[in-house]
VOGU-3710 file (C-alpha; in Angstrom, 3 decimals, decimal comma):
1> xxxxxxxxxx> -140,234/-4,526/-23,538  -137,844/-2,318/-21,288  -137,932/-3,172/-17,744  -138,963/-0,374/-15,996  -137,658/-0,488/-12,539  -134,355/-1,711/-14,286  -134,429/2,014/-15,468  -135,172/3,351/-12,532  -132,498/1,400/-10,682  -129,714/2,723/-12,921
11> xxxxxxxxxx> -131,195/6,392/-12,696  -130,475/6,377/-9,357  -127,017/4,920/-9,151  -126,531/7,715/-11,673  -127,944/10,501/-9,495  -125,867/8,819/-6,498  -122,302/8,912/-8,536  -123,408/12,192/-9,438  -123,660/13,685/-6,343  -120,825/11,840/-4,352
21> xxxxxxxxxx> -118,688/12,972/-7,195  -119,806/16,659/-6,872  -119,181/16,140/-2,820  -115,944/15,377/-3,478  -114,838/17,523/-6,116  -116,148/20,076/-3,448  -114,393/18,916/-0,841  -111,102/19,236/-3,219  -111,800/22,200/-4,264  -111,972/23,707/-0,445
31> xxxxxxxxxx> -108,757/22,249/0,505  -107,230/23,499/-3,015  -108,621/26,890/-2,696  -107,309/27,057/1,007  -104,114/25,683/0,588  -103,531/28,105/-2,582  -104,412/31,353/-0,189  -102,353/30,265/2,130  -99,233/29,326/0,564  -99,821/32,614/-1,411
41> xxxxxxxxxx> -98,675/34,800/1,933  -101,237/37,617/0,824  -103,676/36,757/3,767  -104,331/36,653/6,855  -106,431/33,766/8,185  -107,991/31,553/10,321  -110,089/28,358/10,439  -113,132/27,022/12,514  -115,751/24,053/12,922  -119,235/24,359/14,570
51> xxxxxxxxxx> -122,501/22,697/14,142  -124,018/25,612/11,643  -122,171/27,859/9,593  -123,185/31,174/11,272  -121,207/29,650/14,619  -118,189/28,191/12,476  -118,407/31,782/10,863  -118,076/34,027/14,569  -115,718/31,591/15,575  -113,747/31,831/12,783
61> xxxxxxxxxx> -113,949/35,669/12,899  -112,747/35,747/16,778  -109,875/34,142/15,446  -108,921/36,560/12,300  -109,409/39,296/15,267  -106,391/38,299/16,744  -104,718/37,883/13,210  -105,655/41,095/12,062  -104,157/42,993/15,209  -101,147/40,843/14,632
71> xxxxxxxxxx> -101,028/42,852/10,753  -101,381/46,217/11,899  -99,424/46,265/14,963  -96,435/44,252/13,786  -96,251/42,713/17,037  -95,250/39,567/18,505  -97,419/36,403/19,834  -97,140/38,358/23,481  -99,624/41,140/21,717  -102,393/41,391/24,578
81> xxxxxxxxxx> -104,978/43,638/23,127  -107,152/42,299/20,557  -109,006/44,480/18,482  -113,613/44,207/18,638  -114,735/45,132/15,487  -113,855/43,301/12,416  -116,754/45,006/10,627  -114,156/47,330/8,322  -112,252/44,191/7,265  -113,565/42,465/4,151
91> xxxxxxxxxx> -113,432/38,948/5,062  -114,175/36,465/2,194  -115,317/33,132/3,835  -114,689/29,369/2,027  -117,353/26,654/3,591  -117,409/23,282/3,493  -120,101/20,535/5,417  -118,045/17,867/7,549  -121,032/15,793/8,128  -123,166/17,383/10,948
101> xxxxxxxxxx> -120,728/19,990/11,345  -119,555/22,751/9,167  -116,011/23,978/8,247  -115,054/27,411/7,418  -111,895/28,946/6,384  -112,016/33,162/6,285  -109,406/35,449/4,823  -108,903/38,750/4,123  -105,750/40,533/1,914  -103,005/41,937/3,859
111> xxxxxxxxxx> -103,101/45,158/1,077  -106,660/45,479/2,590  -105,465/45,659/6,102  -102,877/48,086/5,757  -105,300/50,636/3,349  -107,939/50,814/5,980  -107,106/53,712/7,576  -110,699/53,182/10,126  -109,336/50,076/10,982  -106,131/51,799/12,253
121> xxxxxxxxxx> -108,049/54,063/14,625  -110,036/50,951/15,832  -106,880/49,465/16,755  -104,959/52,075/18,336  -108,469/52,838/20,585  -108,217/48,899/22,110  -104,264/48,763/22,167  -103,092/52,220/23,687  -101,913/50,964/26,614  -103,365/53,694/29,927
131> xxxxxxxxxx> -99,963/54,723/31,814  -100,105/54,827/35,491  -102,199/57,382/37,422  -99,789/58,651/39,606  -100,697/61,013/42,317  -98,299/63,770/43,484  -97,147/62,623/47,002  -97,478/64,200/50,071  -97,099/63,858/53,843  -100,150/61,579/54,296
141> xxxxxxxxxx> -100,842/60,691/50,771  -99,241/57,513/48,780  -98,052/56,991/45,337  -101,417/55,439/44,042  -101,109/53,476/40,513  -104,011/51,699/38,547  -103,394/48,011/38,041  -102,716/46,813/34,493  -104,667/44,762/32,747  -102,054/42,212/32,492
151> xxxxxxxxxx> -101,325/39,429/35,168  -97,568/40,073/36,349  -96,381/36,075/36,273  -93,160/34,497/36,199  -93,532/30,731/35,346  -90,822/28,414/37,243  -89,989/26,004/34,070  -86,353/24,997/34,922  -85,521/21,364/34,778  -88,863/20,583/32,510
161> xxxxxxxxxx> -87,908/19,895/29,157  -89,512/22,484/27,641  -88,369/24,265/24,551  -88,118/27,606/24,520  -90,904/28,028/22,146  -93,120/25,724/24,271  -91,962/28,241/27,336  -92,646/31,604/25,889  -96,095/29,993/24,723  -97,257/28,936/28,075
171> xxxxxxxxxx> -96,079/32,128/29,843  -98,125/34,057/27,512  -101,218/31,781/28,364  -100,397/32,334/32,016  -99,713/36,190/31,593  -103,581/36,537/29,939  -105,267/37,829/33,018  -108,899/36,053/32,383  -109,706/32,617/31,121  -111,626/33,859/27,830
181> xxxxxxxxxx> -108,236/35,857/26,628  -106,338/32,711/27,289  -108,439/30,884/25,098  -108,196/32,755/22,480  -104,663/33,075/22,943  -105,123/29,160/22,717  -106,763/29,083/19,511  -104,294/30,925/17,792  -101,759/28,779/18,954  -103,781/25,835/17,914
191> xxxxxxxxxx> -104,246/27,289/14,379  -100,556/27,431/14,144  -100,289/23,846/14,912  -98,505/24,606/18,370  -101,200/23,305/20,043  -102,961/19,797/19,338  -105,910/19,838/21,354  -107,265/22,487/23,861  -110,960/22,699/26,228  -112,224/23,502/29,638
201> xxxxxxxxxx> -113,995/22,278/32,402  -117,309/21,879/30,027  -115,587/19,909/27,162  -113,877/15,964/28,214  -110,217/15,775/27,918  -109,479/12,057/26,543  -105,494/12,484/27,284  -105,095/13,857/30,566  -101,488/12,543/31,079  -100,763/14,992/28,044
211> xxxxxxxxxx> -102,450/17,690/29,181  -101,250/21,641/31,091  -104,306/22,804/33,501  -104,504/26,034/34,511  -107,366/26,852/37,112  -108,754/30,367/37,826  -109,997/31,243/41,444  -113,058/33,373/41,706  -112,064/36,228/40,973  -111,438/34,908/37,287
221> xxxxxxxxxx> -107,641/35,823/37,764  -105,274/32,266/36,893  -104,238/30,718/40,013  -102,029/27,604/39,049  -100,462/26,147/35,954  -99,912/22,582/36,328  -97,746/20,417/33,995  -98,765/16,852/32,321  -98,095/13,925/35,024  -100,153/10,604/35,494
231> xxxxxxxxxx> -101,086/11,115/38,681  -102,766/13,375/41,006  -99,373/15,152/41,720  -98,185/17,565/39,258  -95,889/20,341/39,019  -96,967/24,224/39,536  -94,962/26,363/37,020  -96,877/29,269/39,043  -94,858/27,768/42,559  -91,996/25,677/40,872
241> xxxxxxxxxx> -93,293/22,489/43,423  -95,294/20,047/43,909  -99,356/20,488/43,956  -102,503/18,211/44,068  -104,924/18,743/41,226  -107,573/17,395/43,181  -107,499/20,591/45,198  -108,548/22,586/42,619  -111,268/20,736/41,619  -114,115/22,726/41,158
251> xxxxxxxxxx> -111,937/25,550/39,686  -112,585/27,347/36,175  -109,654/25,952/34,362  -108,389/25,366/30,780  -106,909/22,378/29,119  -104,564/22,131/26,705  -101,720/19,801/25,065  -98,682/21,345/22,970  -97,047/20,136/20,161  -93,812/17,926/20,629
//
């Protein structure tokens, strides 16, 4: 007579091989697909991790913003205006569960980019830079100019070590004049791989030695940029000396650690 629960037993370790190996041919197949697209040079893209897939997915969008303007504009990692509507793009989305958390990689075909004529106007709307208001001057009336939306800083970095790739990257994280366009900035970087790790004052930092802070007063403008160091002392690109990061404490600020 068959033994029933010997049956059953082997059913399951079936079903189990079954699925792991479906799990894993997934995972393969995301990595496959990604690296394919990628090495193709036909895309743009970007990549993200949140806890559900609709969060991975507007992160992962925020990113391909920045990407996007980077295709139409032809300009440089200094760009400062990102476009706000990816809604003409078609991005195509690969997903993949990492445990509790979920992956995605989106993409969308440079040919697609440059055909969308809409997308085009969107852009040059958000990146037409306003020229100075400039009144006609009289006796008792000043030149008056509108400020820029731009922060005008000139990081001391002489005598640091830095590369000249690591220098231009942190002067355009300084130059962002609000902490959410530096982060952003800082994602991009990160997707490039020219940044390992990156958070703020609401996420823990487990290598501080590593790590550039850069603290924003209360009027959200960026108010010191302070270099890795073990101790309490650390150098101010903003000052080129010496300054406490206790004294800041309190302070909006961003962390971040660069590739070697």
């Amino acid at each position: 007579m068959v033994n029933l629960r010997k049956i059953l037993s082997l059913a399951t370790c079936i079903a189990l091989s079954t699925l792991i190996g479906a799990a894993q041919d997934e995972a393969k197949s995301f990595s496959k697909q990604m690296n394919e697209l990628k090495r193709s040079g036909d895309y743009v893209y970007a990549e993200a991790t949140a806890s559900t897939e609709a969060d991975a997915k507007a992160a992962c969008a925020d990113l391909l913003k920045i990407e996007i303007t980077k295709e139409l504009s032809g300009s440089d990692d200094k760009s400062q205006q990102i476009i706000k509507d990816v809604s003409d793009f078609n991005i195509e989305y690969l997903t993949q569960p990492r445990g509790e958390l979920v992956r995605v990689f989106g993409y969308v075909k440079k040919s697609d980019i440059g055909a969308e004529s809409s997308a085009k106007e969107t852009l040059a709307q958000e990146t037409t830079v306003a020229q100075p208001a400039i009144s006609q001057p009289t006796a008792t009336q000043p030149v008056v100019a509108e400020p820029t939306t731009q922060t005008d800083i000139q990081l001391n970095t002489t005598d640091q070590g830095l590369a000249k790739w690591q220098i231009d990257m942190i002067q355009t994280v300084a130059e962002q004049p609000t902490k959410m366009k530096a982060k952003n900035v800082l994602n991009r970087y990160k997707n490039q791989n020219k940044v390992k790790r990156l958070g703020d004052n609401t996420a823990a930092n487990p290598r501080p030695a590593d790590t550039f802070y850069i603290y924003y007063g209360a009027d959200g403008a960026p108010v010191a940029l302070l270099a890795p160091g073990s101790g309490d002392a650390r150098y101010d690109f903003f000052t080129g000396s010496t300054a406490n990061a206790s004294q800041y404490s309190g302070l909006e600020h961003l962390w971040f650690q660069i590739s070697k």
